[in-house]
C-alpha positions as CSV (number, residue, x, y, z in Angstrom):
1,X,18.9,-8.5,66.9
2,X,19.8,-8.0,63.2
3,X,23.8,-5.8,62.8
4,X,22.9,-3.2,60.3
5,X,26.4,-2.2,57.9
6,X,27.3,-1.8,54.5
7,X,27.3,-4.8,52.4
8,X,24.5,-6.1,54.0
9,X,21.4,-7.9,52.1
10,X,18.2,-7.0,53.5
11,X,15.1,-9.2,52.1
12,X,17.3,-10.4,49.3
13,X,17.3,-7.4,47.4
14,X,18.6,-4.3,49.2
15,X,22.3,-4.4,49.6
16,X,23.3,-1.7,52.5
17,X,25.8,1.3,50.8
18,X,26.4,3.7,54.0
19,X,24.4,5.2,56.7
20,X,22.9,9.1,55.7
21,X,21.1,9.4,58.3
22,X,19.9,9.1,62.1
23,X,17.1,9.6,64.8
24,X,15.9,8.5,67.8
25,X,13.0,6.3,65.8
26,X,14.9,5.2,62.3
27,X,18.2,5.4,60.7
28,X,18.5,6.1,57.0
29,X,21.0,4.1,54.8
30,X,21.7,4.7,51.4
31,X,21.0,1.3,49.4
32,X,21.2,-0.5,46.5
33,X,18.1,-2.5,44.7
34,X,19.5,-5.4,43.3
35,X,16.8,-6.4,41.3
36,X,15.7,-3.1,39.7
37,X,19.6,-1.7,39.9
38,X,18.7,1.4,41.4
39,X,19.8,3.4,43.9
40,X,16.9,3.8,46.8
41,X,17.0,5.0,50.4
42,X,15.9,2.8,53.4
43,X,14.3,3.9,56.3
44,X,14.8,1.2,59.2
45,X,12.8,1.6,62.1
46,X,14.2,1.4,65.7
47,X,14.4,-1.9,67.3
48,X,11.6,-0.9,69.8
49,X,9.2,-0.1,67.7
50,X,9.8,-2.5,65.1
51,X,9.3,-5.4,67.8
52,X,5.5,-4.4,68.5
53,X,3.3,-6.1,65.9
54,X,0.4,-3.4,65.8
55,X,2.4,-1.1,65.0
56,X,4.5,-3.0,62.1
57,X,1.0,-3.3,60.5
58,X,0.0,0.2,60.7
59,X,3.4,1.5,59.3
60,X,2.8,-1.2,56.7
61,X,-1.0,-0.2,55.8
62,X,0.2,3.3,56.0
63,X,3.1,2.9,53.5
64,X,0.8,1.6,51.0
65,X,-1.6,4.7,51.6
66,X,1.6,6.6,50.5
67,X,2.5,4.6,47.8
68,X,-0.7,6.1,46.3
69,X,0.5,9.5,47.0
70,X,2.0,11.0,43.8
71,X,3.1,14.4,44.2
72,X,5.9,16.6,42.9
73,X,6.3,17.7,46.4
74,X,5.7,14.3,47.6
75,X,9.0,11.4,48.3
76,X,7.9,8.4,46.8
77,X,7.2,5.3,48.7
78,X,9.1,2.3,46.8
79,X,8.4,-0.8,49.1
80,X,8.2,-2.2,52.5
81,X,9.8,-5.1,54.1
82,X,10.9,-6.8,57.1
83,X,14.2,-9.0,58.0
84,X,14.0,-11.7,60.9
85,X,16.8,-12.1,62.7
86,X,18.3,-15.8,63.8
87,X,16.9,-14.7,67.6
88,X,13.7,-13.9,66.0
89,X,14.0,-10.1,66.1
90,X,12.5,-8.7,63.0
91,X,13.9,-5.3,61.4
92,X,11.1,-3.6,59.7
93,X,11.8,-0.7,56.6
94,X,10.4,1.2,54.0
95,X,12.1,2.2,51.0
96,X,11.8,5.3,49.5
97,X,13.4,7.4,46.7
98,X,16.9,9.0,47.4
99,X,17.3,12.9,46.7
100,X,19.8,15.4,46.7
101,X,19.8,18.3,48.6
102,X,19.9,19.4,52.1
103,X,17.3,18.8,55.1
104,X,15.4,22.4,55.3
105,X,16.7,21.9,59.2
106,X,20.1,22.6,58.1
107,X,19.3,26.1,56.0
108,X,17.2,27.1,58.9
109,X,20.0,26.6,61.2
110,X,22.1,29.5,58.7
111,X,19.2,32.0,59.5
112,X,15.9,32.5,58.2
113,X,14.9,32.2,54.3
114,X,14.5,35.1,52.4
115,X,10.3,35.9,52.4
116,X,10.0,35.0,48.8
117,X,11.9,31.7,48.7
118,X,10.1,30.6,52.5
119,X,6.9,31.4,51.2
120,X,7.5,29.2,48.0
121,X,8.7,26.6,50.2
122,X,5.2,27.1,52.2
123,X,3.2,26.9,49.3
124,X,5.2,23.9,48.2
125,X,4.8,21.9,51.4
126,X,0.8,23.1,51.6
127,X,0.2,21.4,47.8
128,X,1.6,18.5,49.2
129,X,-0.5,18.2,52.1
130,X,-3.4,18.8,50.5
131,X,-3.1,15.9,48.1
132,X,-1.9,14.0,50.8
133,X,-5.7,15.2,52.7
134,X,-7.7,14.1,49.6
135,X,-6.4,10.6,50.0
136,X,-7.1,10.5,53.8
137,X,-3.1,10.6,55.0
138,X,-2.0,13.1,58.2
139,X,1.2,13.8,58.2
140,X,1.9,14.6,61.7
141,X,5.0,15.8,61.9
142,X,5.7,18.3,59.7
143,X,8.7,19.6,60.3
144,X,12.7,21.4,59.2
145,X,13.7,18.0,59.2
146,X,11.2,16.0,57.6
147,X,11.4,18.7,54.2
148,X,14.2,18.0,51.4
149,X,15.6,21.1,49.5
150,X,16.3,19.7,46.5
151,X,16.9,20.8,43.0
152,X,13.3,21.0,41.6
153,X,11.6,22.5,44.9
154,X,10.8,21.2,48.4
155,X,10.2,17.3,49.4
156,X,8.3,16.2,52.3
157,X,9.3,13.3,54.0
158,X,8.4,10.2,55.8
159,X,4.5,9.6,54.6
160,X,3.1,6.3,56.0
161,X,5.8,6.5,58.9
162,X,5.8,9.8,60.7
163,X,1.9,9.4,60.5
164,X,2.2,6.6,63.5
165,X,5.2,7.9,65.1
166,X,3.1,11.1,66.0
167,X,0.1,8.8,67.3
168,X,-0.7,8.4,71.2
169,X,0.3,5.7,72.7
170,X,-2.2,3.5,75.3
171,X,-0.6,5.5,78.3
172,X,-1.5,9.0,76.5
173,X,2.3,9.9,75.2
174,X,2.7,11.5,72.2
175,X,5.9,11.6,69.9
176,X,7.3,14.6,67.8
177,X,8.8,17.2,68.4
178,X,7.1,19.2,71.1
179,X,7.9,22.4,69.0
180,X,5.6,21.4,66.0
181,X,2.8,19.8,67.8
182,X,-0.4,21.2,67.8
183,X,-2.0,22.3,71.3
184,X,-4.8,20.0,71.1
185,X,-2.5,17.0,70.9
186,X,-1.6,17.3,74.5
187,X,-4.8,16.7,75.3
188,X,-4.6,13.5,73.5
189,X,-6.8,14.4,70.6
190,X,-7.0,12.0,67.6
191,X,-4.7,13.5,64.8
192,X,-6.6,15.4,61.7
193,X,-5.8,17.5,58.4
194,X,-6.1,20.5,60.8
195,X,-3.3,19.0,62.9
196,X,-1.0,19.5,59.9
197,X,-1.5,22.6,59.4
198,X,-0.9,23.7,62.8
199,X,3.0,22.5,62.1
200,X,2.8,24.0,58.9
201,X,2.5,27.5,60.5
202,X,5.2,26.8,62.8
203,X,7.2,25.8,59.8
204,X,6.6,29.1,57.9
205,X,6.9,31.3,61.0
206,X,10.0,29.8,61.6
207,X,11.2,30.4,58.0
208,X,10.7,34.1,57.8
209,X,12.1,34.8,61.1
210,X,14.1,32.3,62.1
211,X,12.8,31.3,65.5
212,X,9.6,29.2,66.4
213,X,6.6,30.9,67.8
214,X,6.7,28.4,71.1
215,X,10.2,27.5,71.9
216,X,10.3,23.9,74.0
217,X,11.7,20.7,74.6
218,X,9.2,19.2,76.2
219,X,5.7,18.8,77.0
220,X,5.5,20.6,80.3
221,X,7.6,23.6,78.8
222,X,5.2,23.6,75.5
223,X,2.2,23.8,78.1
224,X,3.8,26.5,79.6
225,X,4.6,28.5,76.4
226,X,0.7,28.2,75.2
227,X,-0.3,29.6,78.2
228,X,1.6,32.9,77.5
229,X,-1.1,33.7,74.6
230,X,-0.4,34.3,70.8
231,X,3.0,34.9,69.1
232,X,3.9,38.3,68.1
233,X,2.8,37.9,64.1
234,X,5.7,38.1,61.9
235,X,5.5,41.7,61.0
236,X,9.2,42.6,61.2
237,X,10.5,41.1,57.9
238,X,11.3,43.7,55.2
239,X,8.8,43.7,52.3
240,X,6.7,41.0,53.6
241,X,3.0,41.2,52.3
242,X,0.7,41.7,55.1
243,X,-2.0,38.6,54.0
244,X,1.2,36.1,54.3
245,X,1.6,37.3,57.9
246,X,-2.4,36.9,58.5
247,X,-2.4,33.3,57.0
248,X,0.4,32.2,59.0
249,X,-1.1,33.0,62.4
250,X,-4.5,31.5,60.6
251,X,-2.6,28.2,60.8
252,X,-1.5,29.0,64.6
253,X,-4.9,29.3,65.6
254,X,-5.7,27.1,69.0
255,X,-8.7,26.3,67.6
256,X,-8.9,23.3,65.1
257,X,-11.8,24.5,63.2
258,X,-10.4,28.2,62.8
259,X,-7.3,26.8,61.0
260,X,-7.5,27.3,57.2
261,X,-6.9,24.4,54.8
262,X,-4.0,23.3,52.9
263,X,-5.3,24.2,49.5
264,X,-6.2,27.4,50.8
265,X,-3.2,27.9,52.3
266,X,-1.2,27.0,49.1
267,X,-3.6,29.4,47.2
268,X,-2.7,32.6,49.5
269,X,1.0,32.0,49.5
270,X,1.0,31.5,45.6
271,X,-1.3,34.7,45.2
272,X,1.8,36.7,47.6
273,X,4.4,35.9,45.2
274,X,2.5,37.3,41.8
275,X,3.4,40.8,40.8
276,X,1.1,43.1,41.9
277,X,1.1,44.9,38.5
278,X,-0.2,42.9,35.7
279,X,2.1,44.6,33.6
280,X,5.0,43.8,35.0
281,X,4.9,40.5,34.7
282,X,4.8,40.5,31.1
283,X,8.3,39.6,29.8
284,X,9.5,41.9,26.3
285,X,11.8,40.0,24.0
286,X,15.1,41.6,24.3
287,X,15.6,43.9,21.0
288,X,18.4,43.9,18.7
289,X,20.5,46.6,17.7
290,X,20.5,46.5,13.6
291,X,24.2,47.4,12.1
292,X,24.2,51.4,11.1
293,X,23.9,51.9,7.5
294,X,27.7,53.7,6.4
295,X,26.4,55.0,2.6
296,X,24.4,55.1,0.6
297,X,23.6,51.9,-1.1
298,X,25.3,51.7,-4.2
299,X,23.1,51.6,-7.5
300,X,22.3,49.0,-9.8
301,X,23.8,49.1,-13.5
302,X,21.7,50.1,-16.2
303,X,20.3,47.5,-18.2
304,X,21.4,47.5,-21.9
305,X,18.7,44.8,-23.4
306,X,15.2,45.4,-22.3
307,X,13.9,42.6,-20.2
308,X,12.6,39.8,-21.9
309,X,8.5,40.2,-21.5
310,X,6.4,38.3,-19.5
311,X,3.3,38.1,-22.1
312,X,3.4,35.0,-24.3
313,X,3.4,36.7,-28.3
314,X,-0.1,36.1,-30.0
315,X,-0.3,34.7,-33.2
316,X,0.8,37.3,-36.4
317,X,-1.4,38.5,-38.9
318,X,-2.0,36.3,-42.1
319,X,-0.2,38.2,-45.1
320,X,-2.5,39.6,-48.0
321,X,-3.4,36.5,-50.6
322,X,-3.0,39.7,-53.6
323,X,-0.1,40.1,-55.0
324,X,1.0,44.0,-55.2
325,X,-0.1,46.4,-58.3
326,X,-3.1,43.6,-59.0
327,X,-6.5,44.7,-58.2
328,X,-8.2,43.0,-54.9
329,X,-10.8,40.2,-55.8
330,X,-14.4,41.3,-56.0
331,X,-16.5,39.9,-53.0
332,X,-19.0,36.9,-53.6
333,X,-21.9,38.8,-52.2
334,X,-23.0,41.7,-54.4
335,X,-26.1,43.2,-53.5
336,X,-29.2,42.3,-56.2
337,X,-32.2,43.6,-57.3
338,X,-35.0,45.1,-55.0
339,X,-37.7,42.8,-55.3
340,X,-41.4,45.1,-56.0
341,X,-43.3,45.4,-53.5
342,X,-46.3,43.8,-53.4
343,X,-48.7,46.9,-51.9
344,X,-49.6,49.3,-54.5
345,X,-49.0,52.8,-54.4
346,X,-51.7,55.3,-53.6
347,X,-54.4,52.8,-52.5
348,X,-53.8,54.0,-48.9
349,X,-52.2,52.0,-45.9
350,X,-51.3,48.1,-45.6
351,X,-54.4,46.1,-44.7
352,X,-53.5,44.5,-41.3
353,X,-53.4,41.0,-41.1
354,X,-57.0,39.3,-40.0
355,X,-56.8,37.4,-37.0
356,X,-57.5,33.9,-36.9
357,X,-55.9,30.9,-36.1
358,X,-52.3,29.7,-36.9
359,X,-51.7,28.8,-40.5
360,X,-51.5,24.9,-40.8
361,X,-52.7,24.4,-37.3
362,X,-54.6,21.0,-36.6
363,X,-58.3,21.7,-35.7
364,X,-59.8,20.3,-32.5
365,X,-61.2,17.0,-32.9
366,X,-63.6,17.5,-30.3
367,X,-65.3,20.7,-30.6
368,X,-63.8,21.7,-34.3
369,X,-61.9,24.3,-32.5
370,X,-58.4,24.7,-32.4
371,X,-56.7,23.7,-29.4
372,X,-53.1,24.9,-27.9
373,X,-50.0,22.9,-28.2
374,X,-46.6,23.2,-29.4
375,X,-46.0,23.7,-33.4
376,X,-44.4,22.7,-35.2
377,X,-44.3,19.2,-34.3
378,X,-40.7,17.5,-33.5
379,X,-39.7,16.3,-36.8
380,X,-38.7,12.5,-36.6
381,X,-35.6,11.2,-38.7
382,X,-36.6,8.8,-41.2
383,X,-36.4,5.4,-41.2
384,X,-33.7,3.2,-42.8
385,X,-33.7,0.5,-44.5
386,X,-30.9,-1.9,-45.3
387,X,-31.2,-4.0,-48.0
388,X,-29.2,-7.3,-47.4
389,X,-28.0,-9.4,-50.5
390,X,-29.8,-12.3,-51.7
């Protein structure tokens, strides 16, 4: 059997820093990848597990499904690997990315969330199971302690290992935590996106009012607990909308097929948390208080020189060619004498002209008419001759 501590080298590359975390299935060490020089956390399964060989290939074919799986909401599966021990024992892992924050077990165990920042948390969680859904991963065990409050929102944990750690067994067990499991898992009912869900309403119910709807530790006492009927909805939180409270007892249904989906799920709670007035969501620009004017501006100074103009100056007038007190110079053009006019006077009006063809006009060849075409004809330059010395 393979001694996990810090400073140990797992698979050649992940050098052990210090334990972070542990559970009755895995333990969680904080590690180091050698060969990419990253910080990474490793999730190393429990001895028991680990030694069956079924179930090392379905965590392995499922940790590859999640490697796929690339979600904001989503922690991403890195690698997996497996150690063999000197005695043969082999120690199986996955390594996944390390965050910071705190396990949404340990807020919950403060009290419950205030209604807007548990429904964000719901709506968070339901985005991520829905991509998870489209790609054909169940979770199964959706719980406090399988979502990371971190920085930038909420995390789920543990895709591709919690999804066969919820499976039944051969004998008909079931693991999880009886709490979170859906009622028709008892009955030994294969797992499904509606399964999911189911936790997902305990999760939310448990947010807002800080108490599960079907308090047990085991099997026999969750049995027992269904049997008493439906939970009192979660009506007593102040300002809660009245939809959130409908959808979460939607995803408590006992009835698979009456359980909504995740995306619709995620679409409700995101709907909650708008403004109800359009109008108020609309953020104004803060305004800015201009300095007071004290006087009156003071004015400018007269100009003393006029402003140079803008007009470029036209050209100036040619002087006179005569020189003063001599007389100007006659013009060229001096009107002659009227020419007589050809129409005598007194033998009544001009004759109008006869009509007839165009003075000069070319007759027509063929008919010894006169034919139409332009006159006068272009007239062509004449040609030149050069006369070359002999």
């Amino acid at each position: 059997m393979v001694t996990l501590h810090a400073g140990r080298l797992l698979a050649g590359r992940y050098r052990l820093i210090e334990q972070i975390g542990a559970g009755g299935m895995s333990v969680i060490w904080r590690a180091r990848d050698e060969v990419l020089d990253r910080v990474v956390a490793l999730k190393v399964l429990a001895p028991s597990l680990a030694a069956d060989s079924r179930f090392r290939d379905m965590v392995r074919e499922e940790a590859r499904s999640a490697a796929q799986l690339v979600h904001p909401h989503v922690t991403s599966v890195h690698d997996y690997g497996e150690t063999v021990a000197p005695d043969g024992s082999i120690t199986s892992f996955v390594v996944m990315e390390l965050l910071g924050g705190d396990e949404l077990e340990y807020r919950l165990a403060e009290g419950p969330l205030p209604w807007p920042e548990a429904v964000e948390t719901g709506a968070q969680v339901a985005e991520a199971l829905a991509a998870a859904h489209q790609l054909g991963i169940v979770h199964r065990d959706i719980t406090p302690s399988n979502i990371m409050m971190t920085p930038v929102g909420a995390k789920v944990l543990d895709f591709g290992i919690a999804t066969h750690v919820g499976a039944p067994d051969e004998d008909g067990g079931t693991f999880g935590t009886p709490e979170y499991v859906a009622p028709e898992r008892l009955d030994g009912a294969p797992a499904q996106p509606a399964t999911d869900i189911y936790s997902l309403g305990v999760l939310l119910y448990e947010a807002l009012t800080g108490r599960v709807p079907y308090p047990a530790s085991t099997w026999e006492q969750l049995g027992a607990a269904l049997a008493t009927g439906a939970p009192p909805p979660p009506l007593d939180v102040p300002g809660l909308p009245a939809e959130v409270a409908r959808t979460c007892l939607r995803c408590l249904a006992r009835d698979p097929g009456d359980r909504p989906t995740a995306q619709h799920v995620a679409t409700v709670l995101r709907d909650q948390l708008l403004p109800a007035d359009p109008q108020a969501a609309t953020m104004l620009a803060p305004t800015m208080t201009l300095p007071s004017v004290v006087g009156p501006p003071e004015p400018s100074p007269a100009r003393t020189t006029p402003p140079p103009s803008r007009h470029r100056p036209g050209p100036l007038p040619c002087p006179s060619r005569h020189r003063p007190g001599r007389a100007p110079r006659p013009s060229r053009h001096q009107p002659g004498p009227l020419r007589p006019s050809r129409h005598r006077s007194g033998a009544g009006p001009c004759p109008l002209r006869r009509p007839g063809p165009r003075r000069g006009a070319p007759p027509d060849r063929a008919g010894g008419g006169w034919r139409r075409r332009s006159w006068p004809a272009p007239r062509r330059s004449p040609r030149r001759r050069c006369s070359f010395p002999r």
